[in-house]
One Martini backbone bead per residue (centre of mass of N, CA, C, O) as a GRO file, in nm:
protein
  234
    1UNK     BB    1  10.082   8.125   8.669
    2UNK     BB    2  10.072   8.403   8.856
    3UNK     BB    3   9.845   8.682   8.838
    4UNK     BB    4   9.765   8.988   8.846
    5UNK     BB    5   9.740   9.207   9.144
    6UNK     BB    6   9.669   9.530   9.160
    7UNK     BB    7   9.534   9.558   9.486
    8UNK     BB    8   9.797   9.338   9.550
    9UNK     BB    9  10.098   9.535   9.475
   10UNK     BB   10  10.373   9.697   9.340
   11UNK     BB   11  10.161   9.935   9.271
   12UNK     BB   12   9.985  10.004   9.532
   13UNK     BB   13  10.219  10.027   9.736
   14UNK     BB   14  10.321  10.275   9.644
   15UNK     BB   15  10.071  10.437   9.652
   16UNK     BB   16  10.064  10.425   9.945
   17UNK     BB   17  10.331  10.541  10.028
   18UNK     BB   18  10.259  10.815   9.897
   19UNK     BB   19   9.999  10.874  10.086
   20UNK     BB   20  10.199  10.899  10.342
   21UNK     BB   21  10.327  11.172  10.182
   22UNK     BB   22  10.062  11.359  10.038
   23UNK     BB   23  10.031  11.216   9.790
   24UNK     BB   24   9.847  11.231   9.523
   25UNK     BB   25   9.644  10.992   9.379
   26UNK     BB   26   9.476  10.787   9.135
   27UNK     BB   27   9.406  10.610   9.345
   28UNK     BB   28   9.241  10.316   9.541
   29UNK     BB   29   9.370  10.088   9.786
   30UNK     BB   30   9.234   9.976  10.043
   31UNK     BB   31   9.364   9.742  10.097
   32UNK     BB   32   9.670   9.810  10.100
   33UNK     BB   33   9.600  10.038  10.335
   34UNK     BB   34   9.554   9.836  10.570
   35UNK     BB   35   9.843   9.678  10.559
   36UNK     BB   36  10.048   9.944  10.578
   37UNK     BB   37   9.939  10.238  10.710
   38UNK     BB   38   9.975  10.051  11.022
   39UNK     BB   39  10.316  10.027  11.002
   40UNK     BB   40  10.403  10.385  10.923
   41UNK     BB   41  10.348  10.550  11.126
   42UNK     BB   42  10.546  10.798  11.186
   43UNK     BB   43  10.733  10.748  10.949
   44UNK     BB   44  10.984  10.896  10.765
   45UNK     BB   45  11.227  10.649  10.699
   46UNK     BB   46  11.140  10.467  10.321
   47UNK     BB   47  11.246  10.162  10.231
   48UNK     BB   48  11.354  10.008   9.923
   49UNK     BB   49  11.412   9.718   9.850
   50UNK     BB   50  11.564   9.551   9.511
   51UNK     BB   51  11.546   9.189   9.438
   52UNK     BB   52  11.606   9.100   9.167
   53UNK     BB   53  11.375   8.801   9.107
   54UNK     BB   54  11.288   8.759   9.398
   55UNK     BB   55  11.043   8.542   9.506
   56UNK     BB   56  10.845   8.405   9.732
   57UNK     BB   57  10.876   8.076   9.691
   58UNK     BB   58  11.184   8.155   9.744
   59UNK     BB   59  11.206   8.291  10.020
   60UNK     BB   60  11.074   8.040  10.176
   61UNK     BB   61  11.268   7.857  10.086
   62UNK     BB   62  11.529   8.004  10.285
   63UNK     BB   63  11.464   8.087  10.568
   64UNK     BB   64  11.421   8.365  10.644
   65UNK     BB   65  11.313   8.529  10.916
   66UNK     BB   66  11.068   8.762  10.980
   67UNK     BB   67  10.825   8.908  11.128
   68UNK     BB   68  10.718   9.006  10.832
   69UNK     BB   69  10.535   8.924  10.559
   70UNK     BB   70  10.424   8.975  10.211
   71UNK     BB   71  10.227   8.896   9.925
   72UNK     BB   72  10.291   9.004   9.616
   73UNK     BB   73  10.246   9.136   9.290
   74UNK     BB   74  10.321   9.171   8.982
   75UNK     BB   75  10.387   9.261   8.693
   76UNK     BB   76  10.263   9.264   8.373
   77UNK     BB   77  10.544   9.187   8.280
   78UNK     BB   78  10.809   9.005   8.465
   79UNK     BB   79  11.013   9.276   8.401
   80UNK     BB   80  11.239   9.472   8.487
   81UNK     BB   81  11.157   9.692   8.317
   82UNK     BB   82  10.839   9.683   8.424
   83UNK     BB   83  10.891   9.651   8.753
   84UNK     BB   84  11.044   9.895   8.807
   85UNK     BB   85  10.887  10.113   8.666
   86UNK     BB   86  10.661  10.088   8.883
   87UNK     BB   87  10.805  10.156   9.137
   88UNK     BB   88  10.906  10.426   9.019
   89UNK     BB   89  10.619  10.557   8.913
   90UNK     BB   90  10.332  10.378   9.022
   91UNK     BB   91  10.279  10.216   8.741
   92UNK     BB   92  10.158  10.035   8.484
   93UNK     BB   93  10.258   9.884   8.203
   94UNK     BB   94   9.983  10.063   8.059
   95UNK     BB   95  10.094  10.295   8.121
   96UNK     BB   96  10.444  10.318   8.095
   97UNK     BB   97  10.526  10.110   7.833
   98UNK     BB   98  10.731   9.895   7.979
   99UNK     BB   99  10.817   9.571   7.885
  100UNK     BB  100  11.130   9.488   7.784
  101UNK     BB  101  11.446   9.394   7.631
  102UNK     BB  102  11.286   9.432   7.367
  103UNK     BB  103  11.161   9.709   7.190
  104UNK     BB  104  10.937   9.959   7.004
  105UNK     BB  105  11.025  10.297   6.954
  106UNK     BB  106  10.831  10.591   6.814
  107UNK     BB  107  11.071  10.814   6.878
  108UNK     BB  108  11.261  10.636   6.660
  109UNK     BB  109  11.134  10.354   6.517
  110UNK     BB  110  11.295  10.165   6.672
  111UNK     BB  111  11.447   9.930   6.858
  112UNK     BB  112  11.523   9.834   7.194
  113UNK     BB  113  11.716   9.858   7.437
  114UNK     BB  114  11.592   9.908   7.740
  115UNK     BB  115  11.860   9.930   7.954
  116UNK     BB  116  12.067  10.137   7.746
  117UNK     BB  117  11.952  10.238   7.481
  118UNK     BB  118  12.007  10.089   7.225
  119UNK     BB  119  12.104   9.971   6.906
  120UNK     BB  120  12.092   9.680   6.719
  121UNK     BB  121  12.455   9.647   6.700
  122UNK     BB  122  12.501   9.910   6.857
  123UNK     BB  123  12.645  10.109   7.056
  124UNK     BB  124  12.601  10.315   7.363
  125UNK     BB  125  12.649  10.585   7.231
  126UNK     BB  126  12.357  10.619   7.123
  127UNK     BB  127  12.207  10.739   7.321
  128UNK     BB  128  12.400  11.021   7.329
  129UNK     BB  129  12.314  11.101   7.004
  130UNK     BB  130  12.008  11.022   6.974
  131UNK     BB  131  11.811  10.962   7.228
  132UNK     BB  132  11.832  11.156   7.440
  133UNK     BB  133  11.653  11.364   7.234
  134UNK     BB  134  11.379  11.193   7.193
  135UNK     BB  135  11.311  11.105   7.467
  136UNK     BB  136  11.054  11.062   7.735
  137UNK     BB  137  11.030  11.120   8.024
  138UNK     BB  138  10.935  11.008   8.310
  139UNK     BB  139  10.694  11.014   8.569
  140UNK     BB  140  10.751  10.987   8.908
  141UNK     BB  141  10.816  10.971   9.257
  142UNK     BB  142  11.025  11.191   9.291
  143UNK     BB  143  10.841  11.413   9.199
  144UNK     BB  144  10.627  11.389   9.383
  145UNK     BB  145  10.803  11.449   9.649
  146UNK     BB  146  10.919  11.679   9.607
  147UNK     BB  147  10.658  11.864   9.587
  148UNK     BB  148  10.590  11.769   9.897
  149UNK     BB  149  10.928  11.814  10.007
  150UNK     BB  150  11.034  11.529   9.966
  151UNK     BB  151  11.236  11.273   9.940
  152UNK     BB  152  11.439  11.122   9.683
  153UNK     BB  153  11.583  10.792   9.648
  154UNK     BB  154  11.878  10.616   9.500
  155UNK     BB  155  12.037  10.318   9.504
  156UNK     BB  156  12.325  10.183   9.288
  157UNK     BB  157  12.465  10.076   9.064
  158UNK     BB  158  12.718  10.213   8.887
  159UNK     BB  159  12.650  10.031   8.593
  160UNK     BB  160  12.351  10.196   8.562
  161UNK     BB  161  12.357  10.522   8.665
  162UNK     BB  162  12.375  10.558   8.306
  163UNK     BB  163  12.110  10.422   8.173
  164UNK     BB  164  11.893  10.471   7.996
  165UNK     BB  165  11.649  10.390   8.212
  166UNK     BB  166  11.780  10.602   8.415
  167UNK     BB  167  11.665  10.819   8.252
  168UNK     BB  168  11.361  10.759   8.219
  169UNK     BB  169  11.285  10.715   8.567
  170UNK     BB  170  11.528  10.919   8.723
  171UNK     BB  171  11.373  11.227   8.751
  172UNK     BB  172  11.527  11.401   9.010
  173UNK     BB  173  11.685  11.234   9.181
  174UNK     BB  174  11.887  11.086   9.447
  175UNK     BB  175  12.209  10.948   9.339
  176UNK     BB  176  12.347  10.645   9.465
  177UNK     BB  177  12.644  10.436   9.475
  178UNK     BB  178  12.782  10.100   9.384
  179UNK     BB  179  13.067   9.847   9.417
  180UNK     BB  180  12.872   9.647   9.599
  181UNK     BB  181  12.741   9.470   9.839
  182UNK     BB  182  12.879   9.623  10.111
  183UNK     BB  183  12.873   9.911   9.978
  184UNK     BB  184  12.567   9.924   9.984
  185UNK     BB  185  12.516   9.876  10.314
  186UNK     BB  186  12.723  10.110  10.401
  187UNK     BB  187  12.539  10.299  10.219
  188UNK     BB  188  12.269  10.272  10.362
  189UNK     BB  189  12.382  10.351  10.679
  190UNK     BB  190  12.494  10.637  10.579
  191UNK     BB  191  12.216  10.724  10.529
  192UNK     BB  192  11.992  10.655  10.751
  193UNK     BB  193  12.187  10.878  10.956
  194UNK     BB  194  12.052  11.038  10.814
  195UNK     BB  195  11.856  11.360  10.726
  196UNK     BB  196  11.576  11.254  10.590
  197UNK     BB  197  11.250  11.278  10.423
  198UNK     BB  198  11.161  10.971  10.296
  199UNK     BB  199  11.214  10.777  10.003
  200UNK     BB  200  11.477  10.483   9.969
  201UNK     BB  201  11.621  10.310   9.687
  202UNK     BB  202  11.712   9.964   9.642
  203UNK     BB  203  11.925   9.839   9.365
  204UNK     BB  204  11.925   9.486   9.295
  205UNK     BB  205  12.100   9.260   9.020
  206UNK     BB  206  12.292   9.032   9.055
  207UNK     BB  207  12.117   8.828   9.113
  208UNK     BB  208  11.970   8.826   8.829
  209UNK     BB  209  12.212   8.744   8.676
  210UNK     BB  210  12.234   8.460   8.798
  211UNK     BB  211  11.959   8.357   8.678
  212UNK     BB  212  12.040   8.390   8.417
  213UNK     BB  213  12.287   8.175   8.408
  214UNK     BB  214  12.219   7.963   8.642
  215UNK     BB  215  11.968   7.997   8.799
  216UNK     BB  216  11.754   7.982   9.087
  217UNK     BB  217  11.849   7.676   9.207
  218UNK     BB  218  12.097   7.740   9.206
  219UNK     BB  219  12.350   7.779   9.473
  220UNK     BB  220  12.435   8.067   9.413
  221UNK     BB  221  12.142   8.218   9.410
  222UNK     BB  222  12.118   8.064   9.702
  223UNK     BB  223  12.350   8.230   9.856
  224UNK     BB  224  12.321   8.525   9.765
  225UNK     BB  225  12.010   8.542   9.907
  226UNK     BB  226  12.094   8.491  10.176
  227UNK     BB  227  12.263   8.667  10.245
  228UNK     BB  228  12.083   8.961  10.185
  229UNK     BB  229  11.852   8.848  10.374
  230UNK     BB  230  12.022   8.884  10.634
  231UNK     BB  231  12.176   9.161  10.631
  232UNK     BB  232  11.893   9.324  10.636
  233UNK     BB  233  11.800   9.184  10.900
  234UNK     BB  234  12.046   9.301  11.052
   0.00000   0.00000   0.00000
């Protein structure tokens, strides 16, 4: 397994998109500020697909070629929980606190499925008679973008847009959802030709699920990773 390089990561990227808006940040990332803020000169609408699961290994497997291509590192540990709050925060799994799939959460007292938001053996609708009441939400790049006047949104699945989750990391965006793979890529044409400046984030889960099912070398994940990566690139 290779560890993580968050000097050119998923964490850095993010900070530097957020400094090419004159967000202040925490860091400083000077390679990757190399490497990204003279592709992105005079970019007013920059766009960030999540393809969760879909690692570089694999990208470069599938043999869709596009003109330029970077391996970044994710975060430790690699999960959906750790790595998409990352990315939406711009923080590190060890300042962000969210690390798995199921976790001990202290202003609760208790484990949590952390993408729910639910107690283990209870039903979702615990989030919103219990938790949703204590847990704070955390500071993100939307309400960074916000403050010096830029848009932030996030495009996602309908059946996420409400998961505890998406209420703890996706404070003040802009949130639009999404009922299928071509639903997802038509509403992302139809905010493109939208006027807004700023950041729009776009998060496909169904590859993760299939990963989780039948594995990431399965004919189904990896016929459904180029159908996305030929989409995108198109």
């Amino acid at each position: 397994m290779d560890k993580p390089v968050y000097e050119k990561s998923i964490v850095s990227f993010i900070n530097v998109l957020l400094k090419h808006f004159k967000v202040e940040t925490k860091y400083r990332f000077d390679e990757m500020e190399d490497i990204i803020l003279p592709q992105i000169v005079g970019k007013e609408k920059i766009v960030v697909i999540i393809l969760d699961s879909l690692g570089y290994k694999k990208f470069k497997e599938l043999n869709v070629e596009f003109e330029k291509s970077i391996k970044l590192s994710s975060v430790f540990p690699t999960t959906t929980v750790a790595a998409v709050t990352s990315l939406l925060t711009a923080m590190s799994p060890q300042e962000h606190g969210l690390l798995g799939y199921i976790q001990f959460i202290r202003e609760i007292g208790s484990i949590m499925n952390m993408i729910d938001f639910s107690y283990p053996g209870l039903p979702n609708s615990s989030f919103e008679t219990i938790v949703k009441k204590k847990i704070k939400r955390l500071p993100n790049v939307f309400q960074s973008l916000k403050k010096e006047g830029y848009f932030g949104g996030i495009l996602t699945s309908h059946d996420i847009v409400n998961s505890g989750l998406s209420f703890l990391i996706q404070k003040d965006a802009n949130i639009f959802s999404y009922y299928s793979t071509i639903d997802m890529f038509a509403n992302l044409q139809k905010l493109l030709e939208s006027d807004f400046k700023g950041l729009l984030y776009v998060y496909y889960g169904v590859l993760d699920g299939i990963g989780h099912k039948k594995g990431p070398d399965s004919r189904s994940y990896e016929r459904e990773a180029k159908f996305l990566l030929e989409e995108i690139k198109n």
